[in-house]
Backbone as JSON, one array per atom type, in Angstrom:
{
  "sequence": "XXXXXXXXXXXXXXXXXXXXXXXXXXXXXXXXXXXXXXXXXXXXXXXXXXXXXXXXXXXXXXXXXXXXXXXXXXXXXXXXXXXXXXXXXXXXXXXXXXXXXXXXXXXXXXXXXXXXXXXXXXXXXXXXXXXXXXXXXXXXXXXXXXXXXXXXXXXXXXXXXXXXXXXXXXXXXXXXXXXXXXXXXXXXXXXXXXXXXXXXXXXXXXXXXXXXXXXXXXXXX",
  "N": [[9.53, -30.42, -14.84], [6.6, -31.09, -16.69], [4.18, -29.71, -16.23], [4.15, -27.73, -14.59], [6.14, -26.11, -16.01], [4.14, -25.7, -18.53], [2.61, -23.75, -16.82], [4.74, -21.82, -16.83], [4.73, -20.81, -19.32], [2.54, -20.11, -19.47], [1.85, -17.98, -17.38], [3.8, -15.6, -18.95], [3.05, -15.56, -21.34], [0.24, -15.14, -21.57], [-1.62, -17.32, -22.01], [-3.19, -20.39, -22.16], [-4.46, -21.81, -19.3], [-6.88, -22.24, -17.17], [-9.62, -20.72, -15.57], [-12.59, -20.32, -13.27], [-15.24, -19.21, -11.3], [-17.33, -19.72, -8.54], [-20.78, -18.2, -7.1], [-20.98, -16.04, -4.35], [-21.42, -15.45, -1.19], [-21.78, -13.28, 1.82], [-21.15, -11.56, 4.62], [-22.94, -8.08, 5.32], [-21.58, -7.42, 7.72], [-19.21, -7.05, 8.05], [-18.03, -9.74, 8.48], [-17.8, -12.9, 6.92], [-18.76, -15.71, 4.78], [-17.3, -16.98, 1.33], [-18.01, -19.5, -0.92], [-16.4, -21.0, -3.2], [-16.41, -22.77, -6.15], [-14.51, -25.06, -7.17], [-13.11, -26.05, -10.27], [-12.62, -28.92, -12.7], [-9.13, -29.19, -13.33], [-7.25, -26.0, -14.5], [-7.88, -23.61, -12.11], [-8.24, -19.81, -11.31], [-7.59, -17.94, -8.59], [-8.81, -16.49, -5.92], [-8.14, -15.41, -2.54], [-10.82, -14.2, -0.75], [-11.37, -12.99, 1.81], [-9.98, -11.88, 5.01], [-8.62, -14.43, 6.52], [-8.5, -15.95, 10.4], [-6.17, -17.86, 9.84], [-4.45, -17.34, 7.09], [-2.68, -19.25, 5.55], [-1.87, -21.42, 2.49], [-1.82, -23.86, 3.66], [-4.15, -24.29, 5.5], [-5.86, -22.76, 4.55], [-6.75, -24.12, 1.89], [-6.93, -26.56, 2.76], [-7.94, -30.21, 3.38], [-8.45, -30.48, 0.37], [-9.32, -32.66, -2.4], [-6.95, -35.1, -2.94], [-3.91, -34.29, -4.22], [-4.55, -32.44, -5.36], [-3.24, -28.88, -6.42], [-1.33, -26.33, -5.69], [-0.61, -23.3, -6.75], [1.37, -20.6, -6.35], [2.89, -17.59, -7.76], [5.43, -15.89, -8.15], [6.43, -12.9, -8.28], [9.15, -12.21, -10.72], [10.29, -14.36, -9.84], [8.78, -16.92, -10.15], [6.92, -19.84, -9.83], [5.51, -20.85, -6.86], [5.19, -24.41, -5.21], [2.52, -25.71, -3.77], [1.24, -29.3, -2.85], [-1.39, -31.17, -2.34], [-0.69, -34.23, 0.12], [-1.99, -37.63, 0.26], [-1.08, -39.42, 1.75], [0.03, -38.31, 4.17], [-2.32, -36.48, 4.31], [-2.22, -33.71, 3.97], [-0.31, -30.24, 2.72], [2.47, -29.89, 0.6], [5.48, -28.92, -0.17], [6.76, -28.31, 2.63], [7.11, -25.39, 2.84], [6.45, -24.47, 0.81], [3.61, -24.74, 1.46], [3.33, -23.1, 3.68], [3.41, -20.65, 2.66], [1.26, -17.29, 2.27], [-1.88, -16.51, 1.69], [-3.16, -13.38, 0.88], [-6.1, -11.28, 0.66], [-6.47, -9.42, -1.97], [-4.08, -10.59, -3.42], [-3.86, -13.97, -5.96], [-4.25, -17.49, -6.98], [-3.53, -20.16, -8.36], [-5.3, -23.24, -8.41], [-5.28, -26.08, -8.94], [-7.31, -28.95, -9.69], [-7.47, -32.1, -9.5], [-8.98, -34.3, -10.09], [-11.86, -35.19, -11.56], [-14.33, -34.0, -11.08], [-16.23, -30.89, -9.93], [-15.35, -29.43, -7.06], [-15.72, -27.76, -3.58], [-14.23, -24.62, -2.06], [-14.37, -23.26, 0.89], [-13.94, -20.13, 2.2], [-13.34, -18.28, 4.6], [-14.02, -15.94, 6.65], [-13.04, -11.98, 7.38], [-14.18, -9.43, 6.01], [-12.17, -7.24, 4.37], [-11.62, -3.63, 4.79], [-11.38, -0.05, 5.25], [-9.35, 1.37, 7.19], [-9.77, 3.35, 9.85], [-8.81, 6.33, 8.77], [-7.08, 5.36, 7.2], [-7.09, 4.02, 3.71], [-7.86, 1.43, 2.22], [-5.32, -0.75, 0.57], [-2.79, -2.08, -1.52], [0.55, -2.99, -2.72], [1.43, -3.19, -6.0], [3.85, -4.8, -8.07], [6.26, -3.99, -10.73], [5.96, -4.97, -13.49], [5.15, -8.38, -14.69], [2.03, -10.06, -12.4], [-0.04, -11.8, -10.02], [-3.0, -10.17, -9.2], [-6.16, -9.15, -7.45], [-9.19, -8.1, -6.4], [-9.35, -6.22, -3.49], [-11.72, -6.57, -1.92], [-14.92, -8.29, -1.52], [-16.26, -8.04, -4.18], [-18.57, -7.75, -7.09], [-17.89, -6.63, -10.19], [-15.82, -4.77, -13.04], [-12.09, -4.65, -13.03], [-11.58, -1.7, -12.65], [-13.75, -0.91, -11.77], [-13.21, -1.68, -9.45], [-11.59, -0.38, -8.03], [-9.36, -0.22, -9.06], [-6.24, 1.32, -11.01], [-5.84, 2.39, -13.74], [-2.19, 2.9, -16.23], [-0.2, 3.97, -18.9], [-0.06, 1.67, -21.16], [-0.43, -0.72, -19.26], [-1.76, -4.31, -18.43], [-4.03, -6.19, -18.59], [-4.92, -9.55, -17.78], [-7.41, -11.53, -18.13], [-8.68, -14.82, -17.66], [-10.69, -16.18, -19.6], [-13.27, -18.64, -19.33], [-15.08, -20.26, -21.27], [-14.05, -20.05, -24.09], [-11.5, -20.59, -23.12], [-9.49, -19.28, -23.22], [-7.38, -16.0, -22.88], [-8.87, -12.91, -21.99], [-7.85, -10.14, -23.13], [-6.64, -7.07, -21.96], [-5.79, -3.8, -22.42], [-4.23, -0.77, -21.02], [-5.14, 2.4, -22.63], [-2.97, 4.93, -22.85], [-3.11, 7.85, -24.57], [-6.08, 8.05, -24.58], [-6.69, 7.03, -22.07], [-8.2, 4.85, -21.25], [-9.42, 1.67, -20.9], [-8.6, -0.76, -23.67], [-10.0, -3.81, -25.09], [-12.65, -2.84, -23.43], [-12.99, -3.39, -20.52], [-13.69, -6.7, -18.89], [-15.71, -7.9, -16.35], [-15.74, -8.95, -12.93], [-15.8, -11.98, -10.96], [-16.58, -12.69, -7.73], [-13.94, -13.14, -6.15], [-12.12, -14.08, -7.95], [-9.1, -14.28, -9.67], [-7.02, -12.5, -11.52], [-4.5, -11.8, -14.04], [-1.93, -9.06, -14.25], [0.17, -7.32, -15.6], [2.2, -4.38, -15.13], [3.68, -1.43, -16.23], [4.63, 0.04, -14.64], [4.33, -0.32, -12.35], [2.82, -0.03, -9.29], [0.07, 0.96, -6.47], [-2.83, -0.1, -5.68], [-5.44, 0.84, -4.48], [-8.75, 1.43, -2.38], [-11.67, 2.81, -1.11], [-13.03, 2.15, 1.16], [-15.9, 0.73, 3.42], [-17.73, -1.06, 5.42], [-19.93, -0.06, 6.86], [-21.07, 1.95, 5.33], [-21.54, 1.32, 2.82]],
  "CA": [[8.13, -30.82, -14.68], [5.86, -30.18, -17.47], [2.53, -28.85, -16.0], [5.54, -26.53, -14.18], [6.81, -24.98, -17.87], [3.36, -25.07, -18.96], [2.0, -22.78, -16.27], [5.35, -20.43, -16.55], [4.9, -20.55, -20.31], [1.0, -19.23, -19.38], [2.37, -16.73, -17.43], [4.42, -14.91, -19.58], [2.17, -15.74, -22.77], [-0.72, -15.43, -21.07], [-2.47, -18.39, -22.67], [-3.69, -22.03, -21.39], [-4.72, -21.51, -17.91], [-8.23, -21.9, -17.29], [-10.6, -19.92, -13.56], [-13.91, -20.28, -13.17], [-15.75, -18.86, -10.22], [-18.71, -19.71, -8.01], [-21.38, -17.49, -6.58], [-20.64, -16.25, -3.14], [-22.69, -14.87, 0.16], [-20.8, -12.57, 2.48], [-21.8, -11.08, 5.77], [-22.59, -7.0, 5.6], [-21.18, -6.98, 9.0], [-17.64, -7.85, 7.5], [-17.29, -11.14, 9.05], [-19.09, -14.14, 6.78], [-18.06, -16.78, 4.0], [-17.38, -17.27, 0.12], [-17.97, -20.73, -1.78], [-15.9, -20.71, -4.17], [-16.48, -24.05, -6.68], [-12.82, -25.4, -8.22], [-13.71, -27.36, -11.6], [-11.51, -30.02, -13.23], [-8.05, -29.0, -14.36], [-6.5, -24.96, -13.65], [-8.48, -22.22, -11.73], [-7.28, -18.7, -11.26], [-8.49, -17.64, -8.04], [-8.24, -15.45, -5.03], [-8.6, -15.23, -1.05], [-11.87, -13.02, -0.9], [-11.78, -12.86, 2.88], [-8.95, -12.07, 5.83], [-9.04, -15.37, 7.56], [-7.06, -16.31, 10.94], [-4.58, -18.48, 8.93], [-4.37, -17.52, 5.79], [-1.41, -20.05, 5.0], [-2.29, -22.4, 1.6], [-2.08, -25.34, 4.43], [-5.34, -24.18, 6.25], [-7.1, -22.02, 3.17], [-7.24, -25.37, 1.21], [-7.25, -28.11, 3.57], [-9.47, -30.53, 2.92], [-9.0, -31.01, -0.68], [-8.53, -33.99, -3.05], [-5.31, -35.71, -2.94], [-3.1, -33.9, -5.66], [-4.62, -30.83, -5.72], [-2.25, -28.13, -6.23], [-1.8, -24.82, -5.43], [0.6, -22.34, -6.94], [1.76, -19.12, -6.12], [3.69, -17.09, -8.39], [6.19, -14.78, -6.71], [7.33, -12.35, -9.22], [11.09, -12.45, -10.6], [11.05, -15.59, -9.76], [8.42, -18.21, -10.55], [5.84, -20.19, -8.68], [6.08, -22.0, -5.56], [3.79, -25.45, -5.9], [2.14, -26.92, -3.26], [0.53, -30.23, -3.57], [-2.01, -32.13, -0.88], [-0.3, -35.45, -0.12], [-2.93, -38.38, 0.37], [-0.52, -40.24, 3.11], [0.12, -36.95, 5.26], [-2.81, -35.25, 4.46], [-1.33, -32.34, 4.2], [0.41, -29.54, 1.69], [3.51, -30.39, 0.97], [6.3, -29.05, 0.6], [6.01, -27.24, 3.92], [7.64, -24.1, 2.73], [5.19, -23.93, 0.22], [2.23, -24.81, 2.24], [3.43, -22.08, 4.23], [2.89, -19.44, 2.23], [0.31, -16.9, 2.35], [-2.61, -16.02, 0.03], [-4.34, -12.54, 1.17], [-7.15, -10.39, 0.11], [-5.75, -8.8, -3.21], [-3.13, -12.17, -4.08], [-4.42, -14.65, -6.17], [-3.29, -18.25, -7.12], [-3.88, -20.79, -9.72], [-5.52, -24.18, -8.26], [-5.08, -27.01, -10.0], [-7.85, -29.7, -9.28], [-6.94, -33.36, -10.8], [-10.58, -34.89, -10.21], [-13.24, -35.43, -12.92], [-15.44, -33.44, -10.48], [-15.88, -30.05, -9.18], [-15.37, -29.0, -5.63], [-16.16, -26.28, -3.04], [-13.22, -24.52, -0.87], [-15.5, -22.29, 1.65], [-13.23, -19.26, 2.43], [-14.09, -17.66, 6.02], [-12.93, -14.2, 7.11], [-13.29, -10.75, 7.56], [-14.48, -8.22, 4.75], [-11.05, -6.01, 4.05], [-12.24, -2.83, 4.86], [-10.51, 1.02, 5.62], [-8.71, 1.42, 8.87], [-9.88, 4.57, 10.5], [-9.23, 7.41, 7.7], [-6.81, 4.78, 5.83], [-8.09, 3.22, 2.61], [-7.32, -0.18, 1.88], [-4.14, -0.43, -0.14], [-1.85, -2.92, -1.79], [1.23, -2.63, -3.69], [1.26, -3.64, -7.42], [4.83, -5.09, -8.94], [6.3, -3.72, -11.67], [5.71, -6.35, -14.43], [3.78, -9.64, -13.93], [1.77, -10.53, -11.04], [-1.37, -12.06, -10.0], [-3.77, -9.54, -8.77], [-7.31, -9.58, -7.27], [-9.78, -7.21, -5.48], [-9.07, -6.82, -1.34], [-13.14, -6.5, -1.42], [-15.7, -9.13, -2.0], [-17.31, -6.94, -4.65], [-18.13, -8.22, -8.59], [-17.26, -5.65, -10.87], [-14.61, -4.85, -13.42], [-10.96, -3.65, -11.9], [-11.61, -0.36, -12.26], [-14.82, -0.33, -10.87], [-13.15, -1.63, -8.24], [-10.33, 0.54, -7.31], [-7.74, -0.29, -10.27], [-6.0, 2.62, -11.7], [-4.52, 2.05, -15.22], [-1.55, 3.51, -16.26], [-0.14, 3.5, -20.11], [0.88, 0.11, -21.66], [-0.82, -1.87, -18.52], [-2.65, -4.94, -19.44], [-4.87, -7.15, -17.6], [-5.32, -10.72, -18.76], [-8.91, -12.36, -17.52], [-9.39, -15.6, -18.13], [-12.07, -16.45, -20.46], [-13.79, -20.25, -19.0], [-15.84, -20.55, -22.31], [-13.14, -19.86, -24.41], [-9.91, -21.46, -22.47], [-8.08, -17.93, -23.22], [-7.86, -14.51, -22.07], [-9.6, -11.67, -22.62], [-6.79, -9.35, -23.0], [-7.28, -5.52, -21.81], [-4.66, -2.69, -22.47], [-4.64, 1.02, -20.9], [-4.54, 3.32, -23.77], [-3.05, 6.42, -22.33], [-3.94, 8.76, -25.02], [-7.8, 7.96, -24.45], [-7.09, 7.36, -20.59], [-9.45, 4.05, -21.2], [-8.77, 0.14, -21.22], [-9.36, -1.56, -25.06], [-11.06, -3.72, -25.56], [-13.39, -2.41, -22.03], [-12.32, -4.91, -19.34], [-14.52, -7.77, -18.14], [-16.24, -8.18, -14.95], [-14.92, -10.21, -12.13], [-16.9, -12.57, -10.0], [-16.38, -12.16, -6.12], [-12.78, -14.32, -5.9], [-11.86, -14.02, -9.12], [-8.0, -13.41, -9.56], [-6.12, -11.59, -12.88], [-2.41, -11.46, -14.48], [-1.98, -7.83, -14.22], [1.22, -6.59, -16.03], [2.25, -2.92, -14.84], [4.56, -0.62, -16.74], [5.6, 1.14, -13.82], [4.24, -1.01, -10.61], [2.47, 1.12, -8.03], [-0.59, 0.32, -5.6], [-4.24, -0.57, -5.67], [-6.0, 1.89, -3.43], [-10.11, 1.75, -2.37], [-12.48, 3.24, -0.22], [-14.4, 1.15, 1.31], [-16.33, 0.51, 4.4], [-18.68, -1.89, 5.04], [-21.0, 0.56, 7.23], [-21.31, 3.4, 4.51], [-21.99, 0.85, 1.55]],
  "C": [[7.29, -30.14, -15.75], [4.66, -29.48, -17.17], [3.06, -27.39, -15.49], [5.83, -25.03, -15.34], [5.31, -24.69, -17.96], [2.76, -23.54, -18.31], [2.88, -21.31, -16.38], [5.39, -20.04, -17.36], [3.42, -19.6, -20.04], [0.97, -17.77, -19.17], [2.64, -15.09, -17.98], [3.9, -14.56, -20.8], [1.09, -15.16, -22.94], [-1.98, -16.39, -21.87], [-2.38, -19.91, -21.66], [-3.9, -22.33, -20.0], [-6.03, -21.66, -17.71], [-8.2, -21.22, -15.3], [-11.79, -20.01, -14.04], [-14.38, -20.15, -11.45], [-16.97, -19.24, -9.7], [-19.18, -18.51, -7.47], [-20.85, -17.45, -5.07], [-22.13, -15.4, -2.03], [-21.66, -14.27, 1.19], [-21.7, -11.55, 3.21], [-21.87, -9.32, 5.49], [-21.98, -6.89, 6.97], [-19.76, -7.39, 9.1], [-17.2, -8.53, 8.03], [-18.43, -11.94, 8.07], [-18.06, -15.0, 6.03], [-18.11, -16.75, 2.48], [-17.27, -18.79, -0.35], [-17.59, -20.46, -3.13], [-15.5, -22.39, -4.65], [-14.85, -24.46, -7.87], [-13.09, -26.88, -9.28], [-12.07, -27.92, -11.82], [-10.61, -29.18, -13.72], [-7.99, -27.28, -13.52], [-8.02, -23.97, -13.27], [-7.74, -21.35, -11.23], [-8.37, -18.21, -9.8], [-7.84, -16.86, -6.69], [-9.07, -16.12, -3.48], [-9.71, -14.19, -0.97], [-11.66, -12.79, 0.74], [-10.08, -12.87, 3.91], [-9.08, -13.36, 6.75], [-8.27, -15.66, 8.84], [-6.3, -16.61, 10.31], [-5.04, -18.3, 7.78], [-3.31, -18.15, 4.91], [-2.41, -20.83, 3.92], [-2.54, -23.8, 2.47], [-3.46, -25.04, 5.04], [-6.08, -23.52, 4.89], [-7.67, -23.38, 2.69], [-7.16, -26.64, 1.81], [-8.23, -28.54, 3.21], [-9.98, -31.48, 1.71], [-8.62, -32.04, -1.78], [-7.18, -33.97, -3.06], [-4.86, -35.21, -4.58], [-3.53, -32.91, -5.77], [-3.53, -30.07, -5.38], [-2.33, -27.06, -6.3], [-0.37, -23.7, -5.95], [1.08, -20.83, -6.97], [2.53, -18.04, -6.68], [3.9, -15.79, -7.39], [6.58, -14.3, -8.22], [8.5, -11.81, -9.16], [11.08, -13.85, -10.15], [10.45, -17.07, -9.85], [7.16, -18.44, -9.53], [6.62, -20.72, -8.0], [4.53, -22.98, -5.53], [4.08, -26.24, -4.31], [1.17, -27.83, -3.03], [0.41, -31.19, -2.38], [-1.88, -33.72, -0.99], [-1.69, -35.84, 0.7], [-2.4, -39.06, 1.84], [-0.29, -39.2, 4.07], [-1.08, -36.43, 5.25], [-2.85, -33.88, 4.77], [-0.99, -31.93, 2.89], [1.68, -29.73, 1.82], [4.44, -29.73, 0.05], [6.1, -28.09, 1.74], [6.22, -25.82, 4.0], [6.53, -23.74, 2.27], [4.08, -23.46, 0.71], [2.14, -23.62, 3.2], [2.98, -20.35, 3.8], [1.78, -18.73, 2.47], [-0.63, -16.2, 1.28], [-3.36, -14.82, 0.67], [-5.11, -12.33, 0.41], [-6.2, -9.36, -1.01], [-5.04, -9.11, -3.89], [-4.26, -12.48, -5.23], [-3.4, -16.03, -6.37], [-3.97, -19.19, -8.13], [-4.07, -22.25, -8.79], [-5.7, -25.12, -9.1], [-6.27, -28.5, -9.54], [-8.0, -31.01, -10.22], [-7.64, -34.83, -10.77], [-11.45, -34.83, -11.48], [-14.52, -34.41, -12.28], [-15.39, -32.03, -9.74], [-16.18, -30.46, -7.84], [-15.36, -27.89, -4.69], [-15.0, -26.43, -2.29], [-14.49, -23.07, -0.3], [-14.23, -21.39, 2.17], [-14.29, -18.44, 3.59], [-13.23, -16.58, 7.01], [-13.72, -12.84, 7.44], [-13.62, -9.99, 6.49], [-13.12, -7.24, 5.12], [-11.97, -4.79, 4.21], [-11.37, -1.01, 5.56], [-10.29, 0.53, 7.23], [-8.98, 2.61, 9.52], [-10.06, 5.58, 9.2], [-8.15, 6.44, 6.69], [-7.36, 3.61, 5.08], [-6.95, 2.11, 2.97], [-6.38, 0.16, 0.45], [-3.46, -1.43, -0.68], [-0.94, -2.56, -2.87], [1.33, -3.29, -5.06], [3.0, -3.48, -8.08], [5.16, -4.08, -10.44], [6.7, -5.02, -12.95], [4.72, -7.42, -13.77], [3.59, -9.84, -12.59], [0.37, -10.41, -11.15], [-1.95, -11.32, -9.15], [-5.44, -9.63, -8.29], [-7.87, -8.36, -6.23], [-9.46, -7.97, -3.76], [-10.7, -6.69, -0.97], [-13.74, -7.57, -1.79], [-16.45, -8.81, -2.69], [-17.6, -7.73, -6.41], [-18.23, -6.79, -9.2], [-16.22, -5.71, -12.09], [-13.11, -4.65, -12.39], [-10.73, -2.91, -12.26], [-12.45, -0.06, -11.78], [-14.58, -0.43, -9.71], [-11.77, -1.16, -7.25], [-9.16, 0.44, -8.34], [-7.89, 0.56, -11.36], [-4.74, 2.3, -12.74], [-3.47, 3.15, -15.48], [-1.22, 3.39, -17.61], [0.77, 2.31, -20.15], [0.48, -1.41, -20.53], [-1.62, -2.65, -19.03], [-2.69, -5.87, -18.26], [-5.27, -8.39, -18.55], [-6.39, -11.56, -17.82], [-9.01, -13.51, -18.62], [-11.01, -16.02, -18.92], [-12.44, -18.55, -20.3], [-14.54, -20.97, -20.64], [-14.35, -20.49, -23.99], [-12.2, -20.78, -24.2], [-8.75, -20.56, -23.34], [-8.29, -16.81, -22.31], [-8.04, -13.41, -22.88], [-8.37, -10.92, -21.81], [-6.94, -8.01, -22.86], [-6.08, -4.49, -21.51], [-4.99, -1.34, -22.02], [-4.09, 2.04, -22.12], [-4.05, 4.75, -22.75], [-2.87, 7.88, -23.32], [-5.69, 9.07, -24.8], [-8.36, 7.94, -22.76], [-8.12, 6.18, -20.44], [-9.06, 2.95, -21.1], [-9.58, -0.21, -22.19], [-8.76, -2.64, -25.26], [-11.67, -3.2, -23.66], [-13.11, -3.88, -21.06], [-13.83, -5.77, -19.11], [-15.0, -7.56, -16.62], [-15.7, -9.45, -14.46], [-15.89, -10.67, -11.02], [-15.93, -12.02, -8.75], [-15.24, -13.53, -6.18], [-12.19, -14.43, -6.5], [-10.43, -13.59, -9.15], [-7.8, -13.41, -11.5], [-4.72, -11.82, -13.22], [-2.59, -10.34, -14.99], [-0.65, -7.7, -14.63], [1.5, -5.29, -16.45], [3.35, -2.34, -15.34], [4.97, -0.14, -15.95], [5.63, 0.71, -12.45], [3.09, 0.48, -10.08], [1.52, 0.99, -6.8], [-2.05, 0.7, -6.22], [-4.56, 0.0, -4.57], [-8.19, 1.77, -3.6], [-10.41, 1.76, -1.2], [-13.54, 2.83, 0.46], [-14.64, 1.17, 2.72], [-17.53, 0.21, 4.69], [-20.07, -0.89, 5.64], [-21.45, 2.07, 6.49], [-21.5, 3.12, 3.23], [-23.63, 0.92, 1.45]]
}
């Protein structure tokens, strides 16, 4: 399948992929919603919110026939699933099965002339008693994304570089990525990373793997 290669050639390349993000609104009382607008052709994008089902069959219900949703599992590729018109539904059901949390992201594919809104409805991620919010980080590729609804760079928002890591942010104006390396003589990322809207997911490639750790809590922001 070629849109298949293309996306695993993106991947690895990190080129031809487009994300673009909408504005969102989100409850301080860590329950509300994000609108998050999916334009023509690829977006890179994330679960901002814990929702009951967070399966790809309920997240994106809803949306034009053919939209597709893909998940890259690292080591081993994406998994694509794609909303049939006669089922209404994600299909294949493994796929559709999958799950997208707070700190995932996934690459939507929308194969309309027109944007469209997916309204994401959940919980604000937030510490557990005295533990922070946490996720583990692959060693090598993988799509990454804040577990907060916060805009920021990712280090403002809890991401801790290590040497040789590199973060690839889509650039919408462009249709590349703004490419960002941790120097670890300087201890800095060059060129200075980008800011990320609230939803916004990354291709984070880690020299060593490890976890994404922040402190958060919605009643002490």
């Amino acid at each position: 399948m070629r849109t298949k290669a293309l996306l695993l050639t993106a991947a690895f390349s990190a080129a031809g992929v487009a994300t673009s993000m909408a504005q969102a609104v989100y409850s301080v009382n860590a329950v509300g919603y994000v609108n998050t607008v999916i334009h023509p052709g690829f977006n890179l994008i994330s679960n901002p919110l814990k929702a009951t089902d967070n399966t790809i069959a309920t997240l994106f219900k809803g949306s034009p026939v053919d939209t597709a949703v893909y998940k890259y599992i690292p080591g081993t590729g994406f998994a694509i699933a794609q909303y049939d018109g006669d089922v209404l539904a994600f299909l294949p059901a493994s796929a559709a099965a999958l799950t997208v949390v707070p700190g995932e992201g996934v690459f939507i594919k929308n194969p309309t002339a027109a944007d469209f809104t997916i309204t994401f409805v959940g919980e604000v991620s937030q510490n557990q008693g005295t533990t922070k919010l946490s996720h583990a980080i692959p060693k090598g590729l993988s799509i990454q994304s804040s577990e907060v609804p916060q805009t920021g760079t990712a280090a403002d928002l809890g991401l801790v570089g290590s040497a040789d890591d590199t973060v690839y942010q889509y650039d919408t104006t462009t249709h590349g990525y703004k490419i960002s390396s941790f120097d670890g003589d300087t201890l800095a990322w060059a060129p200075p990373l980008g800011s990320l809207k609230v939803g916004e997911a990354f291709f984070f490639k880690s020299a060593l793997g490890g976890t994404w750790t922040r402190d958060f809590n919605v009643n002490s922001q």
